[in-house]
N, C-alpha and C positions, 0 to 999 in steps of 0.2 A: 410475357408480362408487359404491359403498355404504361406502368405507373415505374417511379424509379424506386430503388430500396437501397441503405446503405451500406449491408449487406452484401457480399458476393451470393448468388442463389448457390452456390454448391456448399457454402458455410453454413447455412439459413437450413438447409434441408439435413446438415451434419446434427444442426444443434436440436432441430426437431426429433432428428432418428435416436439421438442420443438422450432426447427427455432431459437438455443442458438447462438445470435451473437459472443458471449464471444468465439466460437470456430470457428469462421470463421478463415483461416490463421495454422490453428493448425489441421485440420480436412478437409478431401476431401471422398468423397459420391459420387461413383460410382455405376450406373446403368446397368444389365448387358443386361438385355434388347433391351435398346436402344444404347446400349456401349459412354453412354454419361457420365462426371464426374461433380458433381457439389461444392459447397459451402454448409452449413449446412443451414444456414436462405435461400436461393433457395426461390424463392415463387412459382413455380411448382407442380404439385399435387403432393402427397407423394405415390411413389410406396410401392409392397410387401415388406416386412420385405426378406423375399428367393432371390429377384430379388436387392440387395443390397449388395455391397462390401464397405471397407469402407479403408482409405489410409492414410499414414502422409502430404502426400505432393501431388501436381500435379506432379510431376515428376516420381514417382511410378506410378501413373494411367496411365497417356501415356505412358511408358514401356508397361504396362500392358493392352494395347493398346485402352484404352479411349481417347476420345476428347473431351475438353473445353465447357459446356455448352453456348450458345450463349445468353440466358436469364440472368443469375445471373453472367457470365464472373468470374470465382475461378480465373485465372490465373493474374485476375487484383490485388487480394490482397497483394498478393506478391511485387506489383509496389507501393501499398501503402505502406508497412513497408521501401521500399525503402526511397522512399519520408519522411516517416516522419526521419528515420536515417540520409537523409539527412540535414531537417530542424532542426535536433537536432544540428546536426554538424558548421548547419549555425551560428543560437543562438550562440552557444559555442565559435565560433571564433570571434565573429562580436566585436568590440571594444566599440561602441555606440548601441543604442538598435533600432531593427530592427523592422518595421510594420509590421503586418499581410498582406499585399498588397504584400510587397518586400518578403516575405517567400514565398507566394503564390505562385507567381509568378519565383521563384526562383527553386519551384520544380514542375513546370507544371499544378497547381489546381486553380481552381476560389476557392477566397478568403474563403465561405461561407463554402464550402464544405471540405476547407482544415483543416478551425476550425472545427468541427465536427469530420473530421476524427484523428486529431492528439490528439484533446481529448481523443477519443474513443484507443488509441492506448497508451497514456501516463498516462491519467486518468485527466490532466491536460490542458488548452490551452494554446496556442503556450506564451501569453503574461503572464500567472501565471508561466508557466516554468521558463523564463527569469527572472521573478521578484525573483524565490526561488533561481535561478543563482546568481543574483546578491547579493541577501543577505549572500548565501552561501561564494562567494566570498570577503564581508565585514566582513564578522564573523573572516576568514581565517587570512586577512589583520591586520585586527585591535590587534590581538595579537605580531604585527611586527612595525606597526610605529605610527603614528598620526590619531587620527579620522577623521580627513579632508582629511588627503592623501586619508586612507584607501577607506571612501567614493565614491571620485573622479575614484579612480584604480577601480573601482567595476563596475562602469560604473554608477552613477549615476549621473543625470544633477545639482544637488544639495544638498547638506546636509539636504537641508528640508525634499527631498522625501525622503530620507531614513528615517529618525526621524519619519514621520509620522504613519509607522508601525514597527519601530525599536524591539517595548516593545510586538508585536505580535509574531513577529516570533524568537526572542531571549531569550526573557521571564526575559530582565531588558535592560537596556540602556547601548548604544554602549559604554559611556567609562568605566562602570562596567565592561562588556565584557571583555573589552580588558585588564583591571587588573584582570581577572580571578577570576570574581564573587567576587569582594572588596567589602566591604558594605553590603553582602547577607548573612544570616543566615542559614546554612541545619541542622533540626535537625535529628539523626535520632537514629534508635536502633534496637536491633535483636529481633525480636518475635518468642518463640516456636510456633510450630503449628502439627497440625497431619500430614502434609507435607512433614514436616522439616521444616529447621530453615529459618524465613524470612525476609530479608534487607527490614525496612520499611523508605523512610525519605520525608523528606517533609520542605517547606517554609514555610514563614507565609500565603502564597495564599493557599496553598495545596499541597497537597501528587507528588513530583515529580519523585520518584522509590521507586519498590514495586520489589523485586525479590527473588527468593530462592535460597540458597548458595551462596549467595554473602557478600560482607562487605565492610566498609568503605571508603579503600580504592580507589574505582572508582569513587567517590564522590571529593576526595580528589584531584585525578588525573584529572578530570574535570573541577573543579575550584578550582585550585589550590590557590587562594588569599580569597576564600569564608572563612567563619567562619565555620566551622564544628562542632557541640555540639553535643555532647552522650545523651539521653536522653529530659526528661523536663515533666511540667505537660501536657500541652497541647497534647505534642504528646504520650504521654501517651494512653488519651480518643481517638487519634484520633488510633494510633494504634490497640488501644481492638478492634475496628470497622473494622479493615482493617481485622483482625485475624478471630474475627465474619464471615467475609464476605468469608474466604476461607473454615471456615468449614463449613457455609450455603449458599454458593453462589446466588446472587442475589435478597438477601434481601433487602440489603442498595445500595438505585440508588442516593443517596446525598451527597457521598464522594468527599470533595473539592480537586480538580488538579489542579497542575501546570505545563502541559506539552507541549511543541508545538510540531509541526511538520511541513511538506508542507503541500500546499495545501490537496490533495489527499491522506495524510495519516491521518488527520485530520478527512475528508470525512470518510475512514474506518475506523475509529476508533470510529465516531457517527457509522455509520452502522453494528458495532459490539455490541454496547451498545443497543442498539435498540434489538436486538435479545431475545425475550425473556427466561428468565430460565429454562431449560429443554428442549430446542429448540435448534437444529442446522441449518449451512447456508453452502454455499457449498462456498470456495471462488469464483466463478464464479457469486453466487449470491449473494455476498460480493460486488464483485467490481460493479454489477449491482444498487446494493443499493447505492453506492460512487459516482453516476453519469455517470461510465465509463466502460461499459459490456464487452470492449473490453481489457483491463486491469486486465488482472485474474494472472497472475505473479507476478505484483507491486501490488496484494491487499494482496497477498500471501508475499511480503516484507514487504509491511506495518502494517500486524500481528505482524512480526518480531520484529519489531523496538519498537512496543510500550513498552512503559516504567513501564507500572505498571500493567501486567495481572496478573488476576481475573477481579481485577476492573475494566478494561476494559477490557470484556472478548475471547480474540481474541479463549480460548482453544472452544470455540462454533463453531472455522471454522473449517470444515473439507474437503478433497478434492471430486470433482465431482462423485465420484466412491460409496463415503460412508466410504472410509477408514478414518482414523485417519490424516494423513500426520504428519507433523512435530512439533513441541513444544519444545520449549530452556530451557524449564528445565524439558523434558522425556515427554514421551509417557504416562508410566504410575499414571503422575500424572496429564496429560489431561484426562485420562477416570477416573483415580479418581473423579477431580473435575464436568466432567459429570455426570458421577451416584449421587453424591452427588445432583445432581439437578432432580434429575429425566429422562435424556436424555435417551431416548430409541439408 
């Protein structure tokens, strides 16, 4: 190949043999043969390994003077990312909340197929989007006015909907919230480790951050009206466990959490737990585990975000290729805590 691809060719030809949705949109599969280009899942028989070029995009292959399979249509993906950027856009603006019917219909899909596709694209559907919207949007509010405005501005039809999973996705009640965690206790405290030094703290539910070189501070900044405590017995025992658990990873699968997230980072974060110890998953087959094969970026954020790795061991993901990829606190303390498990 004389053109570059960002791609490793031996991943590139994995995700093709493999018919890996997760790279449809990201990957195009050119035949020189028949000078046809296709999509990776294609259901076409699988030509030579020799008679295969492989592309970022359609637009490089027809330069390169391919044409558009007529079977699997690559050229359509592209009109789907459109669509769904559009339907995000819709969401976003819409003042009251919008049906699946009126989205649908809004970016040119029969309803069924647009749920499906916007999952497979966000990790999420069109109506868990909206709802993480609107929460996000009350969280935002309620540090500025009244719980009933905030509600209302949020776009909800009632105060009840929102109460009804308020303690889900907040992880205590909107007017704590909005006095910046009044009423809620974090205790926390710094643990040596062979690591280095690590931020453990926690409620009375359980362990809400777990991090290396960090301190109290962002704790502090978070909720700013919460109780902050140094120490305690409790967290003590729960600590030695957390400590336990970075120098033996994956002994203790009973550590109490108190973390939310969205929908779909939630999803990754059981689908990371799930991984067993000394095993890794590719975030492609991360996001396949979350419900949403097409979602390999946001399962790759959703690593990110989580709030207490090890314990939930996101350092188990690694990218399609086999490399390492990224980890917010080094690299070399990702393959540390793999060796420590055994991870070939």
């Amino acid at each position: 190949m004389t053109h570059e691809l960002s791609l490793p060719e031996d991943a590139a030809w994995a995700a093709f043999e493999a018919r890996d949705r997760a790279f449809d949109g990201r990957l195009i599969v050119a035949v020189t043969t028949t000078r046809i280009y296709c999509k990776p899942t294609c259901p076409a028989r699988r030509p030579k390994r020799e008679h295969v070029e492989f592309y970022d995009d359609a637009e490089a292959a027809r330069a390169a003077g391919y044409r558009a399979c007529l079977r699997c249509k690559p050229d359509e993906v592209g009109r789907d990312r459109i669509a769904v950027a559009k339907a995000v856009a819709l969401i976003e603006a819409a003042e009251e909340s919008v049906s699946l019917d009126e989205v649908a219909a809004a970016v040119g899909y029969a309803p069924h197929h647009f749920h499906r596709l916007f999952k497979r694209a966000t990790g999420v559907t069109p109506a868990a989007y909206a709802r993480s919207l609107k929460a996000k949007r009350a969280a935002e509010a309620l540090g500025e006015g009244s719980v009933t405005e905030a509600i209302y501005e949020a776009g909800y039809s009632a105060p009840s909907r929102f109460y009804e999973t308020a303690n889900a996705r907040l992880g205590m009640s909107p007017s704590v919230w909005k006095r910046g965690g009044a009423g809620v206790t974090i205790r926390w405290t710094i643990a040596e480790t062979s690591l280095g030094p690590l931020l453990i703290a926690a409620t009375d539910k359980g362990l809400c951050r777990v991090a290396f070189d960090e301190n109290a501070l962002g704790l502090a900044t978070r909720f700013p009206a919460a109780e902050i405590v140094q120490g305690g017995a409790a967290l003590s025992a729960l600590a030695a466990r957390v400590v336990a658990e970075v120098e033996s990873p994956g002994r203790d699968t009973d550590l109490p959490l108190d973390v939310q997230g969205t929908a779909f980072q939630e999803a990754v974060w059981q689908a990371l737990r799930a991984i067993p110890p000394g095993e890794t998953r590719s975030y492609a087959q991360i996001a396949t585990a979350a419900g949403s094969p097409g979602a390999v970026r946001a399962a790759g954020t959703a690593c990110g975000a989580n709030h207490v790795p090890v314990i939930i061991p996101c350092h188990r993901a690694l990218r399609s290729d086999g490399s390492m990829g990224g980890y917010a606190y080094g690299v070399d303390r990702k393959q540390a805590l793999l060796k420590r498990e055994g991870a070939e």
